[in-house]
C-alpha positions as CSV (number, residue, x, y, z in Angstrom):
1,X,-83.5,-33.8,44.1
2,X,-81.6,-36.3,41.5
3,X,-79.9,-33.4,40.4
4,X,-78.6,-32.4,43.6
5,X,-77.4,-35.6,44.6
6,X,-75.9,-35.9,41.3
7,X,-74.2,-33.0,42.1
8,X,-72.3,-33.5,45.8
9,X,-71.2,-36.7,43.9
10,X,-69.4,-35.1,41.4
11,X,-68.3,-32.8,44.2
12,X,-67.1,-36.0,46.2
13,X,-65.4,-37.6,43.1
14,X,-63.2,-34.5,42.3
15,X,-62.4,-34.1,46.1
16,X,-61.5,-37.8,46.2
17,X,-59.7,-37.7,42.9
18,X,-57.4,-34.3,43.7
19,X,-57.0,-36.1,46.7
20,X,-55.5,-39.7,45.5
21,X,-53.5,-37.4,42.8
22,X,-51.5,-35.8,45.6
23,X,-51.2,-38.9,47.8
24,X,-49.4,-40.5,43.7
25,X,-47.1,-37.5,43.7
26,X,-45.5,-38.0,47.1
27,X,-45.0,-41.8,46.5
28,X,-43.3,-41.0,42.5
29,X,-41.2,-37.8,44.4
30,X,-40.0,-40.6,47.2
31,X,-39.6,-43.1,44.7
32,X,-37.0,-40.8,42.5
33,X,-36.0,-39.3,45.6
34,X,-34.6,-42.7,46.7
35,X,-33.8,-44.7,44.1
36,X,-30.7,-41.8,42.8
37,X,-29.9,-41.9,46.5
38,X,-29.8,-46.2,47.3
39,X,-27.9,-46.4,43.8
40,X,-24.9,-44.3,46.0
41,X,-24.3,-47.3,48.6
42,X,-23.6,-49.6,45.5
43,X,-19.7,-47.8,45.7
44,X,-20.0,-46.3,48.8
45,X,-20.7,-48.1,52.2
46,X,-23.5,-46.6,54.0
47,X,-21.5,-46.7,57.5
48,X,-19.3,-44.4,55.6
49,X,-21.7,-42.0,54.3
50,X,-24.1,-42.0,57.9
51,X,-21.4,-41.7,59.5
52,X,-18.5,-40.0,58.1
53,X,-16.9,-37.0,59.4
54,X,-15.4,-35.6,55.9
55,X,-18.1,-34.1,53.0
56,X,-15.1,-33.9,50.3
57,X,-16.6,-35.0,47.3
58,X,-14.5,-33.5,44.4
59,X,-11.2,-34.9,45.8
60,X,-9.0,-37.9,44.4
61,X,-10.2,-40.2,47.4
62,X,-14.0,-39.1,47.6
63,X,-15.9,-39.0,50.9
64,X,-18.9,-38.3,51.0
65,X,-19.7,-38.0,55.1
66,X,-22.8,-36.1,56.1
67,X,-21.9,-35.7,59.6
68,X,-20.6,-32.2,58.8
69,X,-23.7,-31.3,56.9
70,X,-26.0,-32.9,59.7
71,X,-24.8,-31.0,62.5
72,X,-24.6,-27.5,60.4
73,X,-28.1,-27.8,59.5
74,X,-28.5,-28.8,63.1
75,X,-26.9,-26.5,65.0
76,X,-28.7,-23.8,62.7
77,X,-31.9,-25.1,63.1
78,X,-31.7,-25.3,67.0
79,X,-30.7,-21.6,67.1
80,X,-33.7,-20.7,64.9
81,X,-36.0,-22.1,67.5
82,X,-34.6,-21.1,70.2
83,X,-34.8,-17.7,68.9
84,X,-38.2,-17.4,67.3
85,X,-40.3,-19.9,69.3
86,X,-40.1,-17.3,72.7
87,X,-40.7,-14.3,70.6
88,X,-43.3,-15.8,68.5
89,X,-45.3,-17.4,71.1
90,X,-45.0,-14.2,73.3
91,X,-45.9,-11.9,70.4
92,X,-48.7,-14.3,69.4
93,X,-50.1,-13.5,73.0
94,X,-49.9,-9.7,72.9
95,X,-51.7,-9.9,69.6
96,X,-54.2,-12.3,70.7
97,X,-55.3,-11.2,74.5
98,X,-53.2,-7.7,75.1
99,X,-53.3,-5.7,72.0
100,X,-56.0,-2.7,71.5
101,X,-58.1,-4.2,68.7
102,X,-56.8,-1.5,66.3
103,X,-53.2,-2.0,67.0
104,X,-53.8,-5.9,66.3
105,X,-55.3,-4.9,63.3
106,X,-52.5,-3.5,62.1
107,X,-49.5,-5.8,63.7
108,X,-51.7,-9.1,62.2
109,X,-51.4,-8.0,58.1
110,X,-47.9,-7.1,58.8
111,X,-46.7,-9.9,60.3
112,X,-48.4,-11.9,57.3
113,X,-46.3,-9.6,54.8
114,X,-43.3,-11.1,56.7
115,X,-44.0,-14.2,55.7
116,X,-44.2,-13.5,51.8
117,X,-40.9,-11.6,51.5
118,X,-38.8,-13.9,49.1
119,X,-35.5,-15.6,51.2
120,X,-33.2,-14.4,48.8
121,X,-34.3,-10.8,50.4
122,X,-33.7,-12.4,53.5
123,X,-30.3,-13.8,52.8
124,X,-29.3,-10.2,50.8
125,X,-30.5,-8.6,54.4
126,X,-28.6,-10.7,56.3
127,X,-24.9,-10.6,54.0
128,X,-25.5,-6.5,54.1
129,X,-26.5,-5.7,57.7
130,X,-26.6,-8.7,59.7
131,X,-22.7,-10.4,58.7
132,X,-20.7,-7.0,59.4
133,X,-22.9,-6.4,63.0
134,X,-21.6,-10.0,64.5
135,X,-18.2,-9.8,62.9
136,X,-17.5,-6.4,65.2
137,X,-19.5,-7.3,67.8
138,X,-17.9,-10.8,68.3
139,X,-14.6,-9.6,67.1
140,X,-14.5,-12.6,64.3
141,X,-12.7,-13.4,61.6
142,X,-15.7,-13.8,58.9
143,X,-19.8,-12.9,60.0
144,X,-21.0,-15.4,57.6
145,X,-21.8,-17.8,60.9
146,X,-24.4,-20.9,62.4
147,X,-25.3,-18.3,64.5
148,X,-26.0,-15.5,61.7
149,X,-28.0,-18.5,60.0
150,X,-29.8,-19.2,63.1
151,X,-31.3,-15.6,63.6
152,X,-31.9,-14.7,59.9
153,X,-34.1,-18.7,60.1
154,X,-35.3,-17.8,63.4
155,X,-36.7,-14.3,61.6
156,X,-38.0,-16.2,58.7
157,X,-39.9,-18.3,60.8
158,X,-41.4,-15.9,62.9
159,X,-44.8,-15.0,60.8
160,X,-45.6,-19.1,60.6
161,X,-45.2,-19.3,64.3
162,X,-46.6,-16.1,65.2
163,X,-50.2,-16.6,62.8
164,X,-50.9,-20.2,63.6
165,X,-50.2,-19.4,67.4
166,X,-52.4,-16.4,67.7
167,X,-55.2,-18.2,65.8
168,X,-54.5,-21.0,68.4
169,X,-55.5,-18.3,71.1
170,X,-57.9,-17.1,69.8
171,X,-59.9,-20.0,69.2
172,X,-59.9,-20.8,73.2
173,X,-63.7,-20.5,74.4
174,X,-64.5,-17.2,75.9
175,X,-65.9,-19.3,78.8
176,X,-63.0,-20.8,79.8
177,X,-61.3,-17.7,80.2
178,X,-64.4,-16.1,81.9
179,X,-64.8,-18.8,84.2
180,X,-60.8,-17.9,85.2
181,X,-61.6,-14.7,86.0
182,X,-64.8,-15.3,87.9
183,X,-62.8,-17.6,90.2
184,X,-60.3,-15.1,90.9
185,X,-57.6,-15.8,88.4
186,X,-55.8,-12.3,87.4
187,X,-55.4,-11.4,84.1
188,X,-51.9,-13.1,83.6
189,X,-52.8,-16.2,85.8
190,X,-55.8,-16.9,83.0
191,X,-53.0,-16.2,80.6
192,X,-50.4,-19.0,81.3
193,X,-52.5,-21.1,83.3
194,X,-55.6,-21.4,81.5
195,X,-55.7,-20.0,77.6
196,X,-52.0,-21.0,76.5
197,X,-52.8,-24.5,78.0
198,X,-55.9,-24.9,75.9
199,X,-54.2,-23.6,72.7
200,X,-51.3,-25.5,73.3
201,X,-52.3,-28.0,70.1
202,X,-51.8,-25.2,68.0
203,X,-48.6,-23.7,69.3
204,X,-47.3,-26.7,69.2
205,X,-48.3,-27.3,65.7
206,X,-46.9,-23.3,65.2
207,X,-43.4,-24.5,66.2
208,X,-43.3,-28.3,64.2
209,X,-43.9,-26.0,61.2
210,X,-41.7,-23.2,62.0
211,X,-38.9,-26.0,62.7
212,X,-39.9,-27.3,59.2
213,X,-39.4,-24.0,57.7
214,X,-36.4,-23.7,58.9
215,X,-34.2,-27.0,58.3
216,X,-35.5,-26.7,55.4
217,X,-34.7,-22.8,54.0
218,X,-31.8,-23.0,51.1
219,X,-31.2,-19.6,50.0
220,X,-31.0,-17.3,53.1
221,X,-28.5,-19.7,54.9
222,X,-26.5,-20.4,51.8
223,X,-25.6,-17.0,51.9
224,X,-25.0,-15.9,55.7
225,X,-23.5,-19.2,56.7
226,X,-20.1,-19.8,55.6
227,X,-21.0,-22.8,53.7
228,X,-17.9,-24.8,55.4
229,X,-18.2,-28.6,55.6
230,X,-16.9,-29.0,58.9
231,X,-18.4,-30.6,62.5
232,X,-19.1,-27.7,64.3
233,X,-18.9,-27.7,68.5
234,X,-21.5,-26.5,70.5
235,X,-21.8,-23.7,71.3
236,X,-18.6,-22.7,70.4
237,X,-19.9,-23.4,66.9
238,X,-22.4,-21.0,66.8
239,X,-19.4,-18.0,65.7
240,X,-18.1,-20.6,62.9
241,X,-19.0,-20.9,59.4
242,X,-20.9,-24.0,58.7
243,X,-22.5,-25.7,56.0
244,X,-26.5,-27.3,55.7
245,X,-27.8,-29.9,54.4
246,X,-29.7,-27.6,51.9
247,X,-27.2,-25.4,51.1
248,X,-24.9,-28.3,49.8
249,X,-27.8,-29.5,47.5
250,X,-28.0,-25.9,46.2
251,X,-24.1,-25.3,45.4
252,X,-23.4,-28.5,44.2
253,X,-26.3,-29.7,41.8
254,X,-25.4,-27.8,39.2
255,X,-22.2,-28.9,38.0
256,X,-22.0,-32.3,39.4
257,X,-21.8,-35.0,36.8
258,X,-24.9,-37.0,36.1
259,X,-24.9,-40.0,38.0
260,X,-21.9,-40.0,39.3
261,X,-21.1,-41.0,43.1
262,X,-21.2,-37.2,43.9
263,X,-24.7,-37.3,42.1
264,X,-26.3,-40.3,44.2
265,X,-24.6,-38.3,47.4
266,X,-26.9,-35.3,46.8
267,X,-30.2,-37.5,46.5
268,X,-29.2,-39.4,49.5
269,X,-28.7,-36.2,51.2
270,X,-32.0,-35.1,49.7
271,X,-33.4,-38.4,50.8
272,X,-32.4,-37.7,54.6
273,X,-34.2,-34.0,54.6
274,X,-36.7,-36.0,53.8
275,X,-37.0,-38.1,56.4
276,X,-36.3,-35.8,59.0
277,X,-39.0,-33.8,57.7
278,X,-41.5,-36.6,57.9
279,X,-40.6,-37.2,61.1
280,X,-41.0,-33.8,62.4
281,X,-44.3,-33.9,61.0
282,X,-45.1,-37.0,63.0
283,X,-43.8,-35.8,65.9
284,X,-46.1,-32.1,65.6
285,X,-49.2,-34.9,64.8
286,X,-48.6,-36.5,67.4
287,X,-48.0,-33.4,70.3
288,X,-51.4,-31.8,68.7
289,X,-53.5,-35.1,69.3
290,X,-51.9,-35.8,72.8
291,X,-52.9,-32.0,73.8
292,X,-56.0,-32.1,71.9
293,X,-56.8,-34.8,73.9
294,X,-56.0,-33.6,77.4
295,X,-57.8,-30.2,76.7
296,X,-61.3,-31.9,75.4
């Protein structure tokens, strides 16, 4: 009996120990996270840097705006969604409550495979097939677009949203659906009315995380996008190149001199992906305890 005490608390103190180690390495990764990024407002003043409408950061008079980068990663991100969210849900629910059991069985692994193809396979599909397509179709200068950005992220978020949504769905109680059709409800009707209500926690959580994925993908949209610091218009934007927040990171890092202004820029852009990804995270707890709520 001593023994097996002794053990679950040794269980308990690893748990609690692995536990407290990841909570340490968030709080060091924000601490260097911001402390290159505060040191860029020492020379720079923040209204110009929230603010500012030009990302030219190499020139004789540097600015170091991240409205351009904002709205590209923005714009991009808004078209992934809008993109993948209908399919996935949709596809989540064909899987879930309309598929024959053996063609879910084989739609489930492959939709997992999806989600472990490497971006920069992605991003080489999309510079190869997906750039020349809306170049003719739109008749456009350059295919490297927001909106070639914004399907290539809306494909790559597609599995995430697709697996946590079907295993949203089909966690709703067999009663509940039972108890639909016994009242009269048709097939459908128990659908939309009943099971997608009750699993709406985890759809919800389905598209936080697929929004997560995509703001913050580097590789695919640094290679279909244009990578063009400029404030795009909506929706006319969508058929310009743009540039994200990511992307800028990515091409610049490398040769920028250490701890210059251009440095402190890239941690301060760093520092606002971020935030924006804390937030979203909020946001998706928040959504899954309001509906949690409401459905218990």
């Amino acid at each position: 009996m001593l023994d097996r005490n002794y053990k679950e608390k040794m269980i308990e103190s690893v748990l609690f120990s692995v536990s407290t180690l990841t909570v340490v390495i968030l709080l060091l990764i924000c601490l260097f996270l911001f402390r290159d990024g505060l040191l860029l407002f020492e020379d720079v003043p923040f209204s110009n840097f929230a603010a500012g409408r030009f990302w030219y950061p190499t020139s004789v008079n540097a600015q170091f705006g991240i409205l351009p980068l904002f709205f590209g990663s923005l714009i991009v991100t808004a078209g992934a969604i809008l993109f993948s969210v209908p399919l996935g849900i949709a596809s989540a629910i064909y899987i879930s409550e309309m598929a024959n059991p053996r063609v879910a069985d084989y739609l489930k692994p492959f939709v997992e495979i999806l989600a472990g193809v490497p971006s920069v396979v992605y991003g080489f599909f999309g510079l190869v097939v997906l750039v020349p397509f809306v170049q003719q179709t739109f008749n456009l200068a350059t295919g490297q677009t927001a909106l070639t950005g914004s399907v290539m992220l809306g494909i790559m978020a597609l599995p995430t949203i697709i697996t946590i949504s079907e295993d949203a769905i089909s966690s709703v109680p067999a009663s509940l659906k039972q108890g639909s059709l016994a009242l009269g409800a048709t097939r459908w009707q128990t659908i939309y009315k009943v099971t997608v209500p009750a699993a709406l926690s985890g759809i919800s959580a389905a598209v936080m995380l697929g929004m997560g994925r995509a703001i913050g993908e580097t590789m695919t949209v640094m290679m279909v996008t244009g990578n063009t610091a400029v404030i795009p218009s909506f929706p006319g934007g969508l058929f310009d190149p743009v540039r994200t927040m990511t992307a800028t990171i990515a091409l610049e890092m490398g040769e920028v001199p250490q701890g210059s202004d251009h440095f402190h820029a890239l941690f301060a852009v760093g520092s606002v992906l971020f935030i924006l990804t804390f937030l979203i995270n909020l946001v998706a707890d928040s959504i899954k305890k309001k509906y949690r709520f409401k459905v218990d």
